[in-house]
C-alpha positions in Angstrom: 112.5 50.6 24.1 115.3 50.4 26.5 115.8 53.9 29.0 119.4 54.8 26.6 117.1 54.6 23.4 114.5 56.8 24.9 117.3 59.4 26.0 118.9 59.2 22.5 115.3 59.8 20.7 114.2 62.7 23.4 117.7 64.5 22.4 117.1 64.0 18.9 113.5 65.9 19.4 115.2 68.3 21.7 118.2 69.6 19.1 116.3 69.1 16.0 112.3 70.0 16.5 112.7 72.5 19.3 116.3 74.0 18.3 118.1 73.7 21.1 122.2 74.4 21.4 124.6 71.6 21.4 125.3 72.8 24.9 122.2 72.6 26.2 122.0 69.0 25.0 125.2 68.1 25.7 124.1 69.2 29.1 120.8 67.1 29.0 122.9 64.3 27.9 125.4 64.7 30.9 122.5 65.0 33.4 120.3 62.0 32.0 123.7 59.8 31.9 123.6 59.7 35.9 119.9 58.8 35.5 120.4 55.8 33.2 123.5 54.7 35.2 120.7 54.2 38.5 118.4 52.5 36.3 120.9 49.8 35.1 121.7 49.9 38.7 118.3 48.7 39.4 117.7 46.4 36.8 115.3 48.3 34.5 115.6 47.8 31.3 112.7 48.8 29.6 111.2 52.7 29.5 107.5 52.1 29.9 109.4 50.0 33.4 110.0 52.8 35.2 108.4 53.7 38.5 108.4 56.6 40.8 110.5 54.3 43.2 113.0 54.4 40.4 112.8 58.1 40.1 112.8 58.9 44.3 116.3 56.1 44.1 117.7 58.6 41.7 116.8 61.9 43.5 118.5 60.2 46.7 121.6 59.2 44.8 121.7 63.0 43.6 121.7 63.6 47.7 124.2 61.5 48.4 126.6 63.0 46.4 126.4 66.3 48.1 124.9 68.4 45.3 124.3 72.1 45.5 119.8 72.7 45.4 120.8 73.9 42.0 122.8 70.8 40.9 120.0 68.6 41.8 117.2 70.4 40.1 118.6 70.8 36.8 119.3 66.6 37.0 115.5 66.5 38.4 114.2 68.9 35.3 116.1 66.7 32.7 114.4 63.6 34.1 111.2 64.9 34.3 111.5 66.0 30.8 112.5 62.6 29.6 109.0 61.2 31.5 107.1 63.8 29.8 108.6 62.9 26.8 107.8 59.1 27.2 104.1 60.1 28.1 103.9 62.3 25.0 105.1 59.3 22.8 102.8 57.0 24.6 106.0 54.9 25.3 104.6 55.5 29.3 100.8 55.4 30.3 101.6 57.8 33.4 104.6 60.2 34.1 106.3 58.8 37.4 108.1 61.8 38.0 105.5 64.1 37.8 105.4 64.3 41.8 109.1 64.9 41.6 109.6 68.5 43.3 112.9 70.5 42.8 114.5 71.9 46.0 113.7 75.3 46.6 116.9 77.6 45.8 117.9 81.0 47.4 117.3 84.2 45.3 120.7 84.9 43.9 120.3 88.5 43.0 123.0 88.6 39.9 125.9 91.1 40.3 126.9 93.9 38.5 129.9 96.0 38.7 129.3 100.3 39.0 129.2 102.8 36.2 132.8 103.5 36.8 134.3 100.5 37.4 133.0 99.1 34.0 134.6 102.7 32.7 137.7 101.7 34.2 137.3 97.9 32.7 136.6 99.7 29.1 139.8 101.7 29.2 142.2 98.7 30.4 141.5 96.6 27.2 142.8 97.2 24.1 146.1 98.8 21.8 146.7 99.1 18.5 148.3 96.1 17.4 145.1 93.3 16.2 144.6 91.5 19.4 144.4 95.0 21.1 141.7 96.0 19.1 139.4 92.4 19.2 139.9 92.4 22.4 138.2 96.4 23.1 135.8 95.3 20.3 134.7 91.8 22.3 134.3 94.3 25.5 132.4 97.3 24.2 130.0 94.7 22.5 129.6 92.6 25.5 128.9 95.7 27.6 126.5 97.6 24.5 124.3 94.7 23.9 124.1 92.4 27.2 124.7 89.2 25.0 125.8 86.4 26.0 129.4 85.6 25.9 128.4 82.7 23.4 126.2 84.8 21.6 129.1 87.4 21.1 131.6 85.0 19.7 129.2 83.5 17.3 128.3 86.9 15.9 129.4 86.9 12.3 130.3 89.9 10.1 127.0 89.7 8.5 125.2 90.2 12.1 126.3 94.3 11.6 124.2 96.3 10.1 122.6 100.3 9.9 119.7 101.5 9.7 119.0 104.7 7.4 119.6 107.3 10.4 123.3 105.5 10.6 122.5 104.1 13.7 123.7 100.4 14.0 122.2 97.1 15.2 123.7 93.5 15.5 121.5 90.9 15.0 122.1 88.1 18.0 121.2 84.5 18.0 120.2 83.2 21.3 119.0 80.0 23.1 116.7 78.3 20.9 117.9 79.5 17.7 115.7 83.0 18.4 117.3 86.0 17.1 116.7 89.8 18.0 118.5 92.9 16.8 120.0 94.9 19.9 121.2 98.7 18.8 125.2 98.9 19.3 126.4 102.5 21.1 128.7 104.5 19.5 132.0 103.5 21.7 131.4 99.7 20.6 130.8 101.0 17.1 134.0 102.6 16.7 135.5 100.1 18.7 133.7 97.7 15.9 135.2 99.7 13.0 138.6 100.3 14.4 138.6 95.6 14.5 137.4 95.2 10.9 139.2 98.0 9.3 142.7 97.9 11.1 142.5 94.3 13.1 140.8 91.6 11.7 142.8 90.9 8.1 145.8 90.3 10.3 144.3 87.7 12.5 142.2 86.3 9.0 145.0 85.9 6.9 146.4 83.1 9.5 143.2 81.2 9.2 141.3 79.6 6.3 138.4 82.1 6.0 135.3 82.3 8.7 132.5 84.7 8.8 133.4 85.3 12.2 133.3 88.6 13.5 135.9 88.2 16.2 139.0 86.1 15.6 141.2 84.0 17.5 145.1 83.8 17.2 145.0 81.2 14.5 142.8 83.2 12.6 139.7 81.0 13.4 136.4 82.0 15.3 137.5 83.2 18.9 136.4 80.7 21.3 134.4 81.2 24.8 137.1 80.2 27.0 139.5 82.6 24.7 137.2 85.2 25.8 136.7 84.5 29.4 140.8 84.8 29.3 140.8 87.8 27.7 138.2 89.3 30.5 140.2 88.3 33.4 143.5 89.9 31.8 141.8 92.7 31.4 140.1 92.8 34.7 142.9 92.0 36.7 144.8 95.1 34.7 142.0 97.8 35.4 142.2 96.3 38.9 138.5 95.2 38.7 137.5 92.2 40.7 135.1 89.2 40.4 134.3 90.4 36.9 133.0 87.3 35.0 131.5 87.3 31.0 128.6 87.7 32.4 129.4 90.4 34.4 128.6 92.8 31.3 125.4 91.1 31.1 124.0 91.8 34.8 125.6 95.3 34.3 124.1 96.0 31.1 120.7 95.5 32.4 121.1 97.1 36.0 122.4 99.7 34.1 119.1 100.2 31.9 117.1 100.3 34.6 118.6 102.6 37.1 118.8 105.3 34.2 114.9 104.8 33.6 114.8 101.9 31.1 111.5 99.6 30.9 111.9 96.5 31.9 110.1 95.7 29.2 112.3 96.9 26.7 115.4 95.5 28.5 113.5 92.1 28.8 113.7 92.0 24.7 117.5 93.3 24.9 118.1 90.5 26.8 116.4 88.1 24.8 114.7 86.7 28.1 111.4 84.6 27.4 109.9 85.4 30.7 109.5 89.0 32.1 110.1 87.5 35.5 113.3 86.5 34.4 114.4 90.5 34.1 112.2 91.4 37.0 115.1 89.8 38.9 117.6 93.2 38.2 114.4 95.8 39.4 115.2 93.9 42.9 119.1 94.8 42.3 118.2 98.8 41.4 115.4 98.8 44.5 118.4 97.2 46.9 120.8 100.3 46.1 118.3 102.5 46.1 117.7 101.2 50.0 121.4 101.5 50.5 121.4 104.8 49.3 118.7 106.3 51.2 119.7 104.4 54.7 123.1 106.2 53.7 122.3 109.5 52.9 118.3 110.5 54.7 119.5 111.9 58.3 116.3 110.1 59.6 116.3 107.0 57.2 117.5 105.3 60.8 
């Protein structure tokens, strides 16, 4: 089995037994294409070939090139996959990049806007006309459920739906297929209602039919980079900067959790595998707490 036919067969695994996105493989793909280029490179042209010399020649290629810590672990992680991988399917008798240690990367605490900028954000989008009204919808749900940006474009109609006390949920699909229902507040409901009722026939009449929930021009699904347009209009009219799609997303949780939430409970919100992973925005609340307090106590200094 040559190294390309063992990267073909690991995607394969990767998209159909464990359910991964066609971004994150397109992503594993991209990464593992660098790898494959070093081992031509080096003449290897068999899998169970490889060596750890192989594998340290790679890692100082990624060096070479002047990678951010971050770059060059995410290359690292798809290649050590692809050994495990060959170990797994006894294509390997040892994994040669199992010694292989990512670089360590600084704590980048994520970064949320306040209360009242996000307020101010809120207001600026929207009007009356259809793209006015998708565009408040895409906000208000971004904002009321923490999704993802992908996640909120691929919600379809069908993902709404009420519970018997009238309060309403959205089912979300997230990385790896999972799904979890995330309650929606009443400003993105009404914003909701206000898109299907008064917006979205417009926009679907120019298109050939899509279960979409939130439409594009041409009356197809509304793209990610559609959205991340949309935002920055927006942003730049409410005279909010650095505001990103997953700017709702950090403040959606920091959010939570400075008005009492469990981090628990925002962990499942999130759709976050890990605890640890949400444990990052406690360290966001605790560092304006410490602002605050240095700030305001007349003997905090």
């Amino acid at each position: 089995m040559t190294p390309a036919q063992a990267v073909d067969r690991l995607l394969r695994q990767l998209a159909i037994e464990r359910g991964l996105s066609q971004h994150t493989v397109a992503a594993y793909r991209r990464d593992l294409g660098g790898y494959l280029a070093v081992l031509e490179g080096r003449g290897v042209t068999d899998a169970s070939a490889i060596a750890g010399d192989d594998v340290a020649a790679f890692r100082a290629a990624l060096a070479g090139r002047g990678l951010a810590a971050s770059s060059v672990a995410r290359h690292l992680s798809a290649v050590k996959a692809l050994h495990r991988w060959l170990v797994d399917e006894r294509v390997a008798a040892e994994d040669v990049a199992k010694d292989q240690r990512p670089p360590k990367l600084p704590q980048r605490l994520p970064k949320a806007i306040s209360v009242a900028q996000m307020q101010r954000l809120l207001e600026a989008a929207g009007g009356d006309d259809p793209a006015g009204l998708r565009d408040r919808a895409l906000l208000e749900l971004l904002y009321a459920t923490g999704a993802r940006i992908s996640e909120v474009v691929g919600l379809d109609v069908d993902d709404l739906a009420a519970t018997a006390d009238e309060q309403q949920l959205v089912r979300v699909t997230g990385k790896g297929a999972k799904q979890r229902l995330v309650p929606v507040g009443s400003y993105a409901r009404r914003a909701t209602d206000a898109w299907l009722v008064r917006g979205r026939a417009a926009l679907a009449a120019k298109g050939r039919g899509t279960p979409a929930l939130l439409l594009g021009a041409r009356g197809g699904r509304l793209s990610r980079q559609a959205a991340w347009e949309i935002i920055q209009r927006v942003a730049d009219e409410a005279g909010v900067e650095h505001v990103s799609p997953h700017t709702f997303r950090h403040s959606f949780a920091t959010h939570l959790l400075e008005g009492g939430a469990d981090v628990r409970v925002v962990q499942e919100l999130l759709g976050h595998a890990s605890v640890a992973t949400t444990q990052i925005y406690t360290q966001v609340t605790a560092d304006t707490l410490r602002d605050m307090y240095t700030t305001a106590h007349p003997r905090a200094r």
